[in-house]
N, C-alpha and C positions, 0 to 999 in steps of 0.2 A: 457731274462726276461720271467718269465711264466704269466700266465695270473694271478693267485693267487696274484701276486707279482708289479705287473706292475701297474704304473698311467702314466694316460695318460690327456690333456685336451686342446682340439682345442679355440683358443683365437679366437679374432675380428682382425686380420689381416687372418685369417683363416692357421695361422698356427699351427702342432699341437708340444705341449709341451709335453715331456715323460721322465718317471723316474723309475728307477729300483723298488720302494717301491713308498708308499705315501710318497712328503714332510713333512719335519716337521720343517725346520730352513727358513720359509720364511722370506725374506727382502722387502719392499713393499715401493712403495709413498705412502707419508702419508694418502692421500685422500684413498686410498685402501685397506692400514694397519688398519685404524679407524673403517674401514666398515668391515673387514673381524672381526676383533676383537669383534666385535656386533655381531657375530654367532661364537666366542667363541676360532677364531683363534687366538694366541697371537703370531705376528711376533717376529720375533729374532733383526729383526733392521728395522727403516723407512728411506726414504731421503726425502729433499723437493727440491723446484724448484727454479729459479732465484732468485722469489721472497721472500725466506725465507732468514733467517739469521741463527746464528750461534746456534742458540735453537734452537726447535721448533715451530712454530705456534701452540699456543691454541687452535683459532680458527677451524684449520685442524685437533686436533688431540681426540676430541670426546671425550672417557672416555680411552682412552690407558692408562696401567699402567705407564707411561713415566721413572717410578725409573725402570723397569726393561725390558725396549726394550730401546735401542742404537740406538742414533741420528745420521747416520752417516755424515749430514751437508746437504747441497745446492750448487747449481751455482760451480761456479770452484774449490769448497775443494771436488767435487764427479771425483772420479779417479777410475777403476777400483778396483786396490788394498785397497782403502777404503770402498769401497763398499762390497768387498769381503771379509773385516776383521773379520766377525762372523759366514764366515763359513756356509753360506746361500745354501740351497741345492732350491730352487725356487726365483727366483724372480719376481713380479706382479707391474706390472704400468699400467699405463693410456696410454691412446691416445686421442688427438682431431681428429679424424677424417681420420688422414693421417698414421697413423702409426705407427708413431716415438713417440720414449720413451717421455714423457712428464719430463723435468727436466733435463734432460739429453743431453748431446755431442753426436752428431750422432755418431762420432767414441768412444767414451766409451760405446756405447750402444752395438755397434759390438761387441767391445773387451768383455765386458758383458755375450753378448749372445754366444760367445765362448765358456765361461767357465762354464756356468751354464744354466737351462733350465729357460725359462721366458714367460710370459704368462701376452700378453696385453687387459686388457679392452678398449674399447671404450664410453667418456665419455662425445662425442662433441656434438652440436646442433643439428646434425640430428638424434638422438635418441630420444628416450623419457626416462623420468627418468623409468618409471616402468621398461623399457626394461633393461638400467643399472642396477637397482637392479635386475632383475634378474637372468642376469649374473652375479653378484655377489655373489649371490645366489646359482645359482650353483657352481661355483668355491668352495665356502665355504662348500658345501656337499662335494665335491671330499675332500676337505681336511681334511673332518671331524669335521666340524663343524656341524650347528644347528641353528634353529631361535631361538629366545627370546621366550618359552609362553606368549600368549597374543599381540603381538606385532601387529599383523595383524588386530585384535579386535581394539586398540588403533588407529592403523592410519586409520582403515574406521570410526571412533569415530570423529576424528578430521577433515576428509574430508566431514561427515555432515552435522560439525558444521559451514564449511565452505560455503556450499552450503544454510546453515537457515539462514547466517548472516543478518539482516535488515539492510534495504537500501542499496547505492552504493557505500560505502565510496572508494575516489581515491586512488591506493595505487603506490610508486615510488620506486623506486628500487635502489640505487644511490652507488658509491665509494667517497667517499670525498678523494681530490687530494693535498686539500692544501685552504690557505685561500684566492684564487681568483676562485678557477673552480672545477666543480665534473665531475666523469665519470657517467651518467645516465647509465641506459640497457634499452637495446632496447628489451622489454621481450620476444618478438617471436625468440629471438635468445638463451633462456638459458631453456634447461629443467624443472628444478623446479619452475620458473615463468609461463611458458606455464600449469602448471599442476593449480596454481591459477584461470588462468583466464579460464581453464575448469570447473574451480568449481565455476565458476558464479562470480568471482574475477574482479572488474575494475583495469586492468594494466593500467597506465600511458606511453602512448610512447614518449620518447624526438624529438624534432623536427627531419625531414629528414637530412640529411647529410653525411658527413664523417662519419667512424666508422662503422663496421659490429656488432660489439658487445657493445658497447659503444656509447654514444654521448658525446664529450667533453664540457657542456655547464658551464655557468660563474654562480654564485649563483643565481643573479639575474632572471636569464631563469630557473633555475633550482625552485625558488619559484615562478613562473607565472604557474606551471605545475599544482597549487594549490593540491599537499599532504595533505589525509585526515593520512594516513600511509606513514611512509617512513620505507625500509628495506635499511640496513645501513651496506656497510661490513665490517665487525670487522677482518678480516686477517691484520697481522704484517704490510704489508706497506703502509695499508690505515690507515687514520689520521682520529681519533674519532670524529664523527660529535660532538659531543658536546665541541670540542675545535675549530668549524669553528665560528668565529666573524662576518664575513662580514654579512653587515648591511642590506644588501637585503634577506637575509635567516633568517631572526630573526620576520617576519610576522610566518612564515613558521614553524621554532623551536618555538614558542610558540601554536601552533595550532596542530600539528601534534603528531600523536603518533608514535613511534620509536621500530622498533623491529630488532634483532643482525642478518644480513644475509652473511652467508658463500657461497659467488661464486661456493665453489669446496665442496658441500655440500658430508656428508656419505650418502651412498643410503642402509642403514638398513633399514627395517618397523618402530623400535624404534625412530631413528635420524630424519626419514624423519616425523612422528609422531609429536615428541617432534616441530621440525617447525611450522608445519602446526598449532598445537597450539598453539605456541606463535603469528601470523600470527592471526589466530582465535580469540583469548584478544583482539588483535589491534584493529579488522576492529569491532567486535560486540560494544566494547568501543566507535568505532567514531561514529558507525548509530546508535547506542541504543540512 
């Protein structure tokens, strides 16, 4: 490789990824695909994780053109050779923390990195989100990408509006699980929550317990937490709060204001922007 010619770029396991030219047919998790796409990368194919099904997730996939990037599935339809159907010259996943491919078979992940160069972000709770976006950030310059104009303007726009909100309004964080019990979060365990309650945000913590990232509490615990906001995640396997019935969260559903939260948020300026403002509506709506 000459130097003219050559890409190179050391991930968050600290290894380094090399390619005779720049990529250009990246396949990505969605959560990575979404977010590179916001500075202008257009993956060639995404995957998702257990928790997807045989689309897409909506919720994950941001403003992707989805008619022209290839789904190539979740959970056990991801086979090397599936993965490798379009001919991907990079591929970019996540990690929480440890390593390993997030979505992925330990052993496809090998067979994977056999065949092609791959480059892991780290996307776990010992980060902070600005720190992921910026590694995303760079990744997307090496690949020739770009930020959005204005983008940067827009999310300190919306973290002001954050920090002027009047009063305290509570805000909860929650997974609806079904129509007996929610997963709460425990906010000091998710990056984009911790970035709330830096900006003068009242996170709600679910009672101590079981659960590093979660509290599994029953409706009832979960409207005693009294929500002036609830962040509600809209991903494919969680069940639309507004189809939970139970009769102890209906104090709670008529009181509270409701805003769409993605777990496995895009860490563009734009996406993380576009949040913090709808987050912003909620909490000025409950103290105003």
């Amino acid at each position: 490789m000459t130097e003219q010619s050559a890409w190179s770029f050391a991930d968050d396991r600290g290894r380094l990824a090399v390619a005779g030219r720049r990529p250009a047919r990246v396949l990505a998790y969605v959560q990575a695909g979404a977010t590179l796409w916001d500075y202008g990368i257009r993956p060639e194919g995404i995957f998702g994780s257990g928790h997807d099904g045989a689309e897409p997730d909506r919720a994950k996939t941001g403003t992707l053109p989805l008619d022209s990037v290839d789904y190539r599935g979740a959970g056990d339809d991801l086979d090397v050779d599936t993965l490798l159907r379009g001919r991907p010259d990079l591929v970019v996943a996540v990690s929480y923390g440890h390593g390993q491919l997030y979505g992925l078979d330990p052993d496809t992940a090998k067979h994977l990195e056999e065949s092609v160069p791959v480059v892991v972000i780290d996307v776990g709770q010992a980060r902070t989100l600005d720190r992921v976006a910026e590694r995303f950030a760079e990744l997307a310059r090496s690949l020739g990408g770009a930020p959005v104009a204005g983008a940067a303007e827009e999310l300190d726009a919306a973290r002001e509006r954050l920090r002027a909100a009047p009063g305290e309004p509570r805000v909860l964080a929650l997974s609806p699980a079904g129509q007996a019990e929610a997963y709460a979060a425990r906010p000091q365990m998710w990056p984009e929550l911790r970035v709330l309650a830096e900006l003068g945000i009242t996170m709600v913590s679910p009672p101590a317990g079981a659960g590093v990232n979660w509290a599994t509490v029953d409706w009832r615990t979960a409207a005693a937490l009294e929500p002036d906001v609830v962040l509600t995640d809209v991903r494919y396997h969680a069940i639309p709060l507004d189809e939970v019935a139970a009769p102890a969260w209906e104090p709670a559903r008529r009181h509270a204001r409701t805003v769409p939260w993605n777990p496995e948020p895009l860490c563009s300026p734009q996406a993380h922007a576009r949040f913090l403002a709808l987050v912003a509506d909620a909490v000025e709506g409950a103290g105003g």
